[in-house]
C-alpha positions as CSV (number, residue, x, y, z in Angstrom):
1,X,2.8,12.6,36.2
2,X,0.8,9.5,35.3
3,X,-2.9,10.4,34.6
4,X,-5.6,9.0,37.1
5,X,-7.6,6.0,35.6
6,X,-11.3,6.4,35.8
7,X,-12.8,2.9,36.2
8,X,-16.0,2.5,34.5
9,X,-18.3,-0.6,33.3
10,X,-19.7,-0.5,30.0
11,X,-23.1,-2.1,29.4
12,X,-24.3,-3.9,26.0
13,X,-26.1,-0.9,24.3
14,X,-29.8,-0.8,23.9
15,X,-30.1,-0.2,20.2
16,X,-27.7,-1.4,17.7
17,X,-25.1,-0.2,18.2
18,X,-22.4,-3.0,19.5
19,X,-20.4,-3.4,22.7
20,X,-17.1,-2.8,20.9
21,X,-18.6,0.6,19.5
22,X,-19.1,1.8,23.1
23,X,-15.7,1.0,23.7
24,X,-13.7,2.3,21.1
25,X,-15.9,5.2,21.4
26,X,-15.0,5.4,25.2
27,X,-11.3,5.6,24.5
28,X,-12.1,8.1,21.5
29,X,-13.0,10.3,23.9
30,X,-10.5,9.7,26.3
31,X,-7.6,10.3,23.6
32,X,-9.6,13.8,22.5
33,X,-9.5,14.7,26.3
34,X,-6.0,14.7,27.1
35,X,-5.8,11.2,28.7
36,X,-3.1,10.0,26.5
37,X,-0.1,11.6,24.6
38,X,1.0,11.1,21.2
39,X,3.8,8.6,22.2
40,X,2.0,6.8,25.3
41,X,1.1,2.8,25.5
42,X,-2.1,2.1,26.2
43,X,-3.0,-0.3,28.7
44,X,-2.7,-4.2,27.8
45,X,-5.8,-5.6,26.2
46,X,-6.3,-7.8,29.4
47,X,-6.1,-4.4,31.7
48,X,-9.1,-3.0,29.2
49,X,-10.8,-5.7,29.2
50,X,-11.2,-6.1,33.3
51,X,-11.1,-2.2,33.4
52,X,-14.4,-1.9,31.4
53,X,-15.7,-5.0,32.0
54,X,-15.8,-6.5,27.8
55,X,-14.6,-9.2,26.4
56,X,-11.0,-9.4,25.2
57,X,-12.6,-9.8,21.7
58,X,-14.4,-6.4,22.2
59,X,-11.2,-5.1,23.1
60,X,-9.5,-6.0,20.4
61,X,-12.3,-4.8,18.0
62,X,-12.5,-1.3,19.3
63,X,-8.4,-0.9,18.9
64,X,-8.4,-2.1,15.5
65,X,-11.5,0.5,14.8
66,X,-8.8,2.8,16.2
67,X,-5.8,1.8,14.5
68,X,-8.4,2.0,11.1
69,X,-8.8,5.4,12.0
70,X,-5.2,6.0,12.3
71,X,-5.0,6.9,16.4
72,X,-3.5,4.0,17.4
73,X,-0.5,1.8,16.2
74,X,-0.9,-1.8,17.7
75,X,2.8,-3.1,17.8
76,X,2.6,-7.3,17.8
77,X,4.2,-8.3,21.2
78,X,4.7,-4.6,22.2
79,X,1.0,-3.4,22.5
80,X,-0.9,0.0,21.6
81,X,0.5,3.0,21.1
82,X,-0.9,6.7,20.7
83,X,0.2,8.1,17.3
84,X,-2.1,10.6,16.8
85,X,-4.9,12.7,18.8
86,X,-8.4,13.3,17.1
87,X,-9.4,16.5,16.0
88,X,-12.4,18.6,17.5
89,X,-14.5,17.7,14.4
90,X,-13.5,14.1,14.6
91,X,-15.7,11.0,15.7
92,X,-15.1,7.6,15.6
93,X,-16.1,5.9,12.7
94,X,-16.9,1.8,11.8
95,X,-16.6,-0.1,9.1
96,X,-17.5,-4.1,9.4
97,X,-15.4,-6.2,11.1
98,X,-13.7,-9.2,11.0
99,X,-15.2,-11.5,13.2
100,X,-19.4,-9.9,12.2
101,X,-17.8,-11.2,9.2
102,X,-17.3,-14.2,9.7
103,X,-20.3,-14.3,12.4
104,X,-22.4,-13.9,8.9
105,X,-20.6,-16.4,6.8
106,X,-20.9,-18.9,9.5
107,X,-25.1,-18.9,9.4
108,X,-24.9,-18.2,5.8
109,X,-22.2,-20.3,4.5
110,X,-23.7,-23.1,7.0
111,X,-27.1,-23.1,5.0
112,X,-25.9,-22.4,1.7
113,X,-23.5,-26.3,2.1
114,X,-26.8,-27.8,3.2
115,X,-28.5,-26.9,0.7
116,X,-25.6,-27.4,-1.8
117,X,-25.6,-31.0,-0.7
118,X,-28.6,-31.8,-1.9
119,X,-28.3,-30.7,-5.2
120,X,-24.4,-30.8,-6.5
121,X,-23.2,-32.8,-9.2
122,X,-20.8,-34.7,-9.8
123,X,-18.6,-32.8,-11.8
124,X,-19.0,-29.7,-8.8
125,X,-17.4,-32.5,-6.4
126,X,-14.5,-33.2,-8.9
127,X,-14.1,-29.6,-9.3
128,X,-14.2,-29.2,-5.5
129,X,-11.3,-32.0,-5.1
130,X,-8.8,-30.0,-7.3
131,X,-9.6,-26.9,-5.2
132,X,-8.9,-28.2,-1.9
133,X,-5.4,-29.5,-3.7
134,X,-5.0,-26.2,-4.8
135,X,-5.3,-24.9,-1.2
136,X,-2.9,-27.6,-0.4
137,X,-0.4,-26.3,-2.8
138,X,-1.3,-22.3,-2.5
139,X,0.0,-23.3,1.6
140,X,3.3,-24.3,0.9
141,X,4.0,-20.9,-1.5
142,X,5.6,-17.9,0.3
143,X,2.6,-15.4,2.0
144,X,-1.0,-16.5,2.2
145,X,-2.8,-16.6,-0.8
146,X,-6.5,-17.2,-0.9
147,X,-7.9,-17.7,-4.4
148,X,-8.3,-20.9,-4.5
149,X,-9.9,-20.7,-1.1
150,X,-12.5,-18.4,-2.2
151,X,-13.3,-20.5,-5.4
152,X,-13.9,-23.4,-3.3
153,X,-16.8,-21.2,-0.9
154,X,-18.2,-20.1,-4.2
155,X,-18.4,-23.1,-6.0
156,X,-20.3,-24.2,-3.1
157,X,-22.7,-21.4,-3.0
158,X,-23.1,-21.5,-6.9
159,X,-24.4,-25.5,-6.1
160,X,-27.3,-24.0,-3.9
161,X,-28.7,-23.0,-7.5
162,X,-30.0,-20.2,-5.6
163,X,-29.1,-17.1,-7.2
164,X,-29.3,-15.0,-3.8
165,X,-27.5,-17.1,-1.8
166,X,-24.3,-16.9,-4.3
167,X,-24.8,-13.1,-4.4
168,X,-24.3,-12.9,-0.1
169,X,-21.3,-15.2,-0.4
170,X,-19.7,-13.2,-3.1
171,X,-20.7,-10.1,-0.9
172,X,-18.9,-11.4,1.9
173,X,-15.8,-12.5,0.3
174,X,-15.8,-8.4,-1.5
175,X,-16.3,-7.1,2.3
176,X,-13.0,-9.1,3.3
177,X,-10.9,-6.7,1.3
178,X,-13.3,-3.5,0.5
179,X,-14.0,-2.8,4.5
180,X,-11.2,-1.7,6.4
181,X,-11.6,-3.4,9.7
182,X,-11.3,-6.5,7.8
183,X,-8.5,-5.8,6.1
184,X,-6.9,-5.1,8.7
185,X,-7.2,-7.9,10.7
186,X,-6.7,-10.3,7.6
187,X,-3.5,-8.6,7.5
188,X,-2.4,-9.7,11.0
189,X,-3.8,-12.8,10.7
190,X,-1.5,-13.1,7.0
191,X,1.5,-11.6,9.3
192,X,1.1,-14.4,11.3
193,X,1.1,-16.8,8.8
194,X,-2.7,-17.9,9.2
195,X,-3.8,-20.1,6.2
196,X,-7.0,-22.2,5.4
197,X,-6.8,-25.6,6.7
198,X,-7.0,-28.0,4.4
199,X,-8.2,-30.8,6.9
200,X,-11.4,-28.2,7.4
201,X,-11.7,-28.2,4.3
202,X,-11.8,-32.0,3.3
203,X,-14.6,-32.2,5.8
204,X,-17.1,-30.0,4.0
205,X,-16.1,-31.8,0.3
206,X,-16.6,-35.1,2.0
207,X,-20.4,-34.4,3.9
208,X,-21.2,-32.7,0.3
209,X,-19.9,-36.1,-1.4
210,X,-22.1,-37.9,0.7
211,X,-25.0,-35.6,0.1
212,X,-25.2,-35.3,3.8
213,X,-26.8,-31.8,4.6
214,X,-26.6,-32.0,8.5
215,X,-22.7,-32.9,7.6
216,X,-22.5,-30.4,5.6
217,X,-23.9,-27.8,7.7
218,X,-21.9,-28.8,10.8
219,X,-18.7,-29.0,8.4
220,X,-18.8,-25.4,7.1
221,X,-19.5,-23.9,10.5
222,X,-17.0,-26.1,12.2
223,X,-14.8,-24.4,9.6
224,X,-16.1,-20.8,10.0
225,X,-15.7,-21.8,13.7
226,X,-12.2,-22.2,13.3
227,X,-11.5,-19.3,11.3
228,X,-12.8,-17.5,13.9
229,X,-10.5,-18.7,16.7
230,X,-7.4,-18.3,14.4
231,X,-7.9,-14.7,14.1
232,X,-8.4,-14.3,17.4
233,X,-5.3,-16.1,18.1
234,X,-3.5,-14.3,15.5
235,X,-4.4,-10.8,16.7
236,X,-3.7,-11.4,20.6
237,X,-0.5,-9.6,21.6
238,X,1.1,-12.1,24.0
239,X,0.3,-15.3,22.1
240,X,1.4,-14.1,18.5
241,X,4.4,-16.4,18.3
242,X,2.6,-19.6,19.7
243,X,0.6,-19.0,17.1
244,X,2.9,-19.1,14.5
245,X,4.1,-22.1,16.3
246,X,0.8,-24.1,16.4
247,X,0.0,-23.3,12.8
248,X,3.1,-24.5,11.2
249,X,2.2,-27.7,13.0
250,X,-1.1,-27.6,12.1
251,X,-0.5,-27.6,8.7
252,X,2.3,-29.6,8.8
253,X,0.1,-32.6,10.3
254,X,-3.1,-31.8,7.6
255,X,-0.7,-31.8,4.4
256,X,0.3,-35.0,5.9
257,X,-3.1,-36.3,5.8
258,X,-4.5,-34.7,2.3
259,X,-1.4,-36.3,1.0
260,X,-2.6,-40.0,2.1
């Protein structure tokens, strides 16, 4: 006998706690109460999403807080399913995520090429150019590697010559693999063959080259931007093989065009 659906709207929470909290905390509950079996499929992220009035993004934050916490498996192109029930003593628990992330690096990382532009070298520009081949070449390896990605945000918040700034970027870039949320989701985005763009990153190396910190600024969060929307993409159950599609184009077209 299927179990009734209680319809209910969720409102942004007062204090701090966020939107995709309230959710996951929602469907905590409802998993603790019986709603679901061990076995079931929970309803499709769209169905969630108009059933509790959130963003699809929410959604998906609040069933990878689940799957985190080892309730949930979320199957690409299958959906959510119940593979465990919380205990009485259980609560839901949070770790950063993914896309407050990269919300962060996007004002931070933003500033820090700004500032970066007006004081790199020369030799820091070089230094950038052989990382962004590097990216090039890391692309076309099997898997998604990201080293010399992260030695090209780095390098960039080391030219700020501001000792605090470097210190959040290298916080950041620990979080991506120390919080599980994250980790999580980078995996996804890895499964579905998500790598940096190189074209993204040309533009940031060429506003720094032209010591352009508006450029600059635009540049890195056009590039954070982007990031942003490929995880998304990554992570959405229906669209996981377009995805895979439009990024072997994608990169297809921009190792076309670092090559030139």
């Amino acid at each position: 006998m299927a179990r009734p659906k209680k319809e209910i709207s969720l409102q942004p929470a007062d204090g701090p706690e966020r939107l995709y909290q309230k959710l996951a905390r929602q469907l905590f509950s409802e998993l603790a109460n019986g709603r679901y079996a061990v076995g079931d499929r929970l309803p499709a992220e769209r169905e969630l999403s108009i059933q509790y009035n959130v963003s699809r993004p929410a959604v998906r934050e609040a069933m990878i807080a689940l799957e985190v916490q080892g309730l949930i498996d979320v199957r690409i192109g299958s959906g959510a399913y119940v593979c465990a029930l919380p205990g009485e003593t259980e609560s839901p628990g949070f770790s950063v995520t993914a896309f407050e992330l990269m919300e962060a690096r996007m004002l931070i990382e933003g500033e820090a090429a700004a500032l970066a532009a007006v004081h790199i070298q020369d030799d820091e520009i070089a230094e950038l150019e052989q990382l962004v081949r590097e990216i090039d070449n890391e692309n076309r390896l099997p898997g998604v590697r990201t080293k010399a990605d992260q030695a090209f945000h780095l390098l960039i918040a080391s030219a700020t010559r501001n000792a605090v700034i470097l210190s959040q970027v290298e916080e950041m870039w620990r979080l991506r693999s120390t919080s599980p949320n994250c980790a999580l989701l980078l995996d996804k985005a890895r499964t579905a063959n998500v790598q940096p763009v190189v074209e993204e990153h040309l533009a940031v190396l060429e506003a720094l080259r032209a010591r352009d910190p508006a450029a600059a600024r635009a540049a890195m969060r056009g590039h954070m931007g982007s990031v942003i929307d490929h995880l998304l993409f990554a992570t959405e159950e229906e669209a996981i093989e377009a995805a895979r599609r439009d990024v072997a184009t994608t990169r297809e077209r921009y190792a076309r065009a670092v090559n030139l």
